[in-house]
C-alpha positions as CSV (number, residue, x, y, z in Angstrom):
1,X,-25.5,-16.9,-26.4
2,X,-24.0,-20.2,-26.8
3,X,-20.5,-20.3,-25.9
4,X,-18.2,-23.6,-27.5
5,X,-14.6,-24.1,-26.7
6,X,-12.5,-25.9,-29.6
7,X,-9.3,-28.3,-27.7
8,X,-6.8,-28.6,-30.0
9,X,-2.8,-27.4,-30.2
10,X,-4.1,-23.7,-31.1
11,X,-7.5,-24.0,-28.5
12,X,-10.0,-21.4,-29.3
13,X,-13.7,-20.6,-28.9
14,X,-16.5,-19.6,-30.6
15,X,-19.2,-18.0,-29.9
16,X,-23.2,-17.8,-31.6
17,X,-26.6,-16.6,-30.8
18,X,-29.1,-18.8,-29.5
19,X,-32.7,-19.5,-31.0
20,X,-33.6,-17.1,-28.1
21,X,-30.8,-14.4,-29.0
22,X,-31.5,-14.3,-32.4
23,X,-35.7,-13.7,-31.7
24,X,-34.4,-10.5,-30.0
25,X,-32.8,-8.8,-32.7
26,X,-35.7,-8.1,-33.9
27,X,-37.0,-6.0,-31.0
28,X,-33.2,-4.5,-30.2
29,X,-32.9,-3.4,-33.9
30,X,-37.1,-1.7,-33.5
31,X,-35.2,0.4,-30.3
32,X,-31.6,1.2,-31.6
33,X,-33.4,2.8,-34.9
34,X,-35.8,4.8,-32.2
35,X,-32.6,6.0,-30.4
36,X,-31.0,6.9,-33.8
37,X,-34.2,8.8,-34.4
38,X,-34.4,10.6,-31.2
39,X,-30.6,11.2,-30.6
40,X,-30.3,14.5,-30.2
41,X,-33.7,14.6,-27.7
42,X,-32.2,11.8,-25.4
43,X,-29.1,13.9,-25.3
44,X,-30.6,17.1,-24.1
45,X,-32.7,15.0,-21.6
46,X,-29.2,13.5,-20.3
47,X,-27.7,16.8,-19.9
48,X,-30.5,18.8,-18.2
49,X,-30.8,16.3,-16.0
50,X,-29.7,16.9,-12.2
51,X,-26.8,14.3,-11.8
52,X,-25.1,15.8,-15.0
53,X,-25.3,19.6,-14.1
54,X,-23.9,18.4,-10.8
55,X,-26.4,19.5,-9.1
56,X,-28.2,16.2,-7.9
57,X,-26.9,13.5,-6.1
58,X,-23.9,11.3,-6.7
């Protein structure tokens, strides 16, 4: 992430991916549609686990 600030009477900045950034959406969009497609198994594995029945430690 490249971050550029723009001086001026209303200052403002901008900000845009980097050549590195962008090669990662790739992989980040790969693991948000395996999340999508697993949904409702992540969520059952979130709530049976210890810390959310209150059961394990805080």
């Amino acid at each position: 992430m490249s971050r550029t600030v723009h001086p001026g009477p209303t200052p403002h900045v901008t900000y845009e991916l980097t050549a590195l950034g962008r090669g990662f959406l790739e992989p980040m969009n790969v693991m948000c549609a395996w999340a999508a497609e697993h949904f409702d198994e992540l969520l059952d594995a979130r709530e049976s686990h210890p810390a959310a029945t209150g059961h394990g430690r805080p």
